[in-house]
N, C-alpha and C positions, 0 to 999 in steps of 0.2 A: 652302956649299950654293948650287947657282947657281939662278936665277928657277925655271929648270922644274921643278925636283926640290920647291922650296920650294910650288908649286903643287897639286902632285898631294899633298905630304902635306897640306897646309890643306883642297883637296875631300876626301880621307878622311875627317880629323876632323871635319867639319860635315857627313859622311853620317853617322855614327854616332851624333854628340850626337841628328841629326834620331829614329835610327831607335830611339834612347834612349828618346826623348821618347814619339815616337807610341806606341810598346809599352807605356808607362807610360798612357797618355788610352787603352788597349783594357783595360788591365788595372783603370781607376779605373769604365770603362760596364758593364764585364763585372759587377764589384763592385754595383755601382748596379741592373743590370739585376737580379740575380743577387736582392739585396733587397727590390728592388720587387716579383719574383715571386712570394716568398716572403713577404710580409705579403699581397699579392692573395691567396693560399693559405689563407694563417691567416684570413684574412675571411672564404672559401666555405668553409672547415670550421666554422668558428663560428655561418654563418647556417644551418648545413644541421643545427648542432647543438642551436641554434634552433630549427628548421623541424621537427624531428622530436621534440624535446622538445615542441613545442605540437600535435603529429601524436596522440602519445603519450597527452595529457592529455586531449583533444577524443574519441579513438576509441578508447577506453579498450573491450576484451571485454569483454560486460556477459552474462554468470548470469540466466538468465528463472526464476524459479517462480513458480507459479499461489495463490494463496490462495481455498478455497472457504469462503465466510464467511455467515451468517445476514444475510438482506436488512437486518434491522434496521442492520446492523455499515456499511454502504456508503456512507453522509455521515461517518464520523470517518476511516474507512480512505483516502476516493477523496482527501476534503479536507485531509485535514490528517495522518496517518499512514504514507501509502505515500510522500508526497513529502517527508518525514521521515526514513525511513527512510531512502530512495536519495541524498539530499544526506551522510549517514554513509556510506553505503557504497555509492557510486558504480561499483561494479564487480556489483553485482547490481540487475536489473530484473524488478519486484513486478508483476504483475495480479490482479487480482480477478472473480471469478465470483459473484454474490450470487442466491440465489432459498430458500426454505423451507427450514430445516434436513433435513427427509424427504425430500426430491427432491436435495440434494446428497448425503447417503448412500447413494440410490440408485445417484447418477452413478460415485460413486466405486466404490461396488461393482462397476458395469457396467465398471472401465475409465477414468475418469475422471484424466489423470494430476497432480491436485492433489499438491502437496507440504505444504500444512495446509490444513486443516479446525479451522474457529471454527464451533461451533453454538450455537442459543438454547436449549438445554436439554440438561440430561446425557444422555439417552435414548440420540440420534441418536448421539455419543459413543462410549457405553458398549456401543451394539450394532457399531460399527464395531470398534474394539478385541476384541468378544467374539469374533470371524471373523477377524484375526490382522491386521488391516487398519492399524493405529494404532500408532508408537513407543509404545509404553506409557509408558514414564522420561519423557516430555514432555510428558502429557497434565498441564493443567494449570488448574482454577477459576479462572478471570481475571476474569471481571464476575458483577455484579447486575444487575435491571431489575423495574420495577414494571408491576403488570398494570392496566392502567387503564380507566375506560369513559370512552368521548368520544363528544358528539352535535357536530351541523353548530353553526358559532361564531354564524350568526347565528340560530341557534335558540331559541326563548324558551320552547321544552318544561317541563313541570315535573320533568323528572328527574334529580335527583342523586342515588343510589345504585345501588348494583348489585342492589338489590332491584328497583327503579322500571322496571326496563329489560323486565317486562312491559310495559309503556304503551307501547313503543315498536310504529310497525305495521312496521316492518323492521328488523334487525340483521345486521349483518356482522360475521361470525368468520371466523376461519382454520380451513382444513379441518383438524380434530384427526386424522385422518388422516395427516398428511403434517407439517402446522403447529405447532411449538411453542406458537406464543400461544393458538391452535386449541385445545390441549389443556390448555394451563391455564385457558381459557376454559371449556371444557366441566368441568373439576373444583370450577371456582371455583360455579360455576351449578347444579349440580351439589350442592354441599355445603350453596349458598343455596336447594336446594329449586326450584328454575326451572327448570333444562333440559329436564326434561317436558312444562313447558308453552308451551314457544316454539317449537318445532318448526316451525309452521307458519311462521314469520315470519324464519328463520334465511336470512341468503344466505353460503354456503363461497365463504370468499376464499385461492386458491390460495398466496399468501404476505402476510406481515403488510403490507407495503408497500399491495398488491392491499384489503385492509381499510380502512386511511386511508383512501385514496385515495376506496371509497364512502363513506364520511358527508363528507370535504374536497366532494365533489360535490354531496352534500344527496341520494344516492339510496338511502341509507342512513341513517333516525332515530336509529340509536344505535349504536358498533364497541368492539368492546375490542379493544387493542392496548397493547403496552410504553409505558410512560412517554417513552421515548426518541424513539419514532415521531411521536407528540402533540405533543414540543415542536419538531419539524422544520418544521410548521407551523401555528404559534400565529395564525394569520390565518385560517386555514379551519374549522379545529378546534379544541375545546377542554373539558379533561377535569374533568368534574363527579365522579367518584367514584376512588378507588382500592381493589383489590381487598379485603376482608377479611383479615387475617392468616392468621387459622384456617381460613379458607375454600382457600387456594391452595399447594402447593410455594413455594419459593425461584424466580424465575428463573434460574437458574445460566447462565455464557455458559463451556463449556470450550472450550479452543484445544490444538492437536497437531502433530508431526507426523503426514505419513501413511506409513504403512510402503513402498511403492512409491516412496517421492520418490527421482529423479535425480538431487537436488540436496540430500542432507540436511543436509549442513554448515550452508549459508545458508540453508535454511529453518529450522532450529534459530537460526542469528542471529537471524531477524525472529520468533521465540516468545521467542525475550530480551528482545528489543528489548522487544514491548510489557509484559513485566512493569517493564520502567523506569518510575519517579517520572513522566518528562516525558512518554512515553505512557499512563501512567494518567488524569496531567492531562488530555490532549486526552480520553481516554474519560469521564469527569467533567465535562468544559466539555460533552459531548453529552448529559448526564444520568443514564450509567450510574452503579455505584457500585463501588467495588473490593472485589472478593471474598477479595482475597489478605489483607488486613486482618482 
């Protein structure tokens, strides 16, 4: 083979080894490229898997029903029951409506779209239910409450019974009208022989709350009101008598659904709910007593 021939085959071979090589250094970035995009990938699907798993947990659809509940009911409910209940079952959000058991019957009657009804006494209840208004299967005795007389705390009056409460020159009740305490009031008074002669001296408090409130003021000498009410605040008020046994009904507190709810399922939850042990407790740390017993 002479110089020139040996030539040209040498530059062949060392174009090829080159174009060997370099096709091999596209095929190793291609590779590399190729990985790097593909774990970049798997990172933005994971953070977005992330992203929407704590989307998910945060903006969770939440279930609204209403609870129309007996004013007395609205420090165990606001404090320590509804935010109770929603920590279990985060997918439903509880409100509360509190005012006289008689004026919630009313509302509900008028239209009102409560999905239960908690009253201070069977009455309001049982005439709801009577008008087709009430799940019947649900209605259910859940508390007790004592009917109590309380004067102003820094009162030095001499009266501790529910006889003595002549002597007083003003009394606040609940209008028995409308007012469960109202009407255990008027029977309690009633069967002690008094409500004929206090008349004059009587001020109708539109709910029991409305009642505290005047002796807590001092513009009121002497209120009956639940036990429960009384120890809401032990600093303004404070209870010298409890009703007579013979003298009063039971305070019954029943709790329902109501036949219109939207929502019956989860309003049925939260009537479970408070027959639970650990919601009986919370009604018991406020003074009620459990009637399911």
């Amino acid at each position: 083979m002479n110089r020139k021939a040996a030539a040209v085959l040498i530059g062949v071979m060392t174009a090829s080894i080159l174009t060997g090589c370099g096709k091999g250094g596209n095929d190793n970035m291609d590779t590399n490229s190729k990985s790097n995009t593909s774990a970049l990938s798997s990172g933005e699907d994971a953070a977005a898997s992330i992203s929407s798993s704590s989307k998910s947990s945060d903006d969770i659809e939440q279930t609204k029903i209403l609870v129309a509940a007996a004013a007395s009911l609205k420090n165990a409910y606001d404090d320590k029951l509804i935010p109770m209940f929603q920590d279990q079952n985060p997918g439903i959000l509880v409100e509360g409506t509190y005012d006289a058991s008689g004026k919630l019957q009313t509302q509900i009657e008028e239209g009102l779209e409560a999905d239960i009804f908690m009253s201070a006494a069977p009455k309001q209840m049982n005439d709801l239910n009577d008008k087709g208004l009430i799940e019947s299967d649900t209605m259910t005795d859940l508390l007790e409450n004592k009917i109590v007389l309380i004067i102003p705390e820094n009162d030095a009056s001499d009266i501790t019974s529910f006889e003595d409460i002549e002597r007083a020159s003003s009394i606040a009740i609940g209008d028995p009208a409308s007012v469960p305490v109202g009407q255990y009031s008027e029977e309690a008074l009633t069967n002690l022989g008094i409500w004929d002669k206090i008349q004059d001296k009587i001020s109708l408090g539109t709910n029991v709350t409305e009642v505290l409130n005047q002796v807590a003021a001092g513009s009121a000498d002497a209120g009956i009101v639940y036990a429960t009410d009384a120890a809401s605040m032990p600093d303004k008020v404070k209870v010298v008598a409890e009703a007579p046994k013979d003298s009063v009904s039971k305070a019954i507190y029943p709790v329902a659904v109501v036949k219109n709810s939207k929502h019956t399922e989860e309003a049925k939850a939260f009537v479970d709910f408070l027959k639970t042990p650990e919601a009986i407790k919370v009604f018991e740390d406020y003074g009620f007593t459990n009637a399911l017993s």
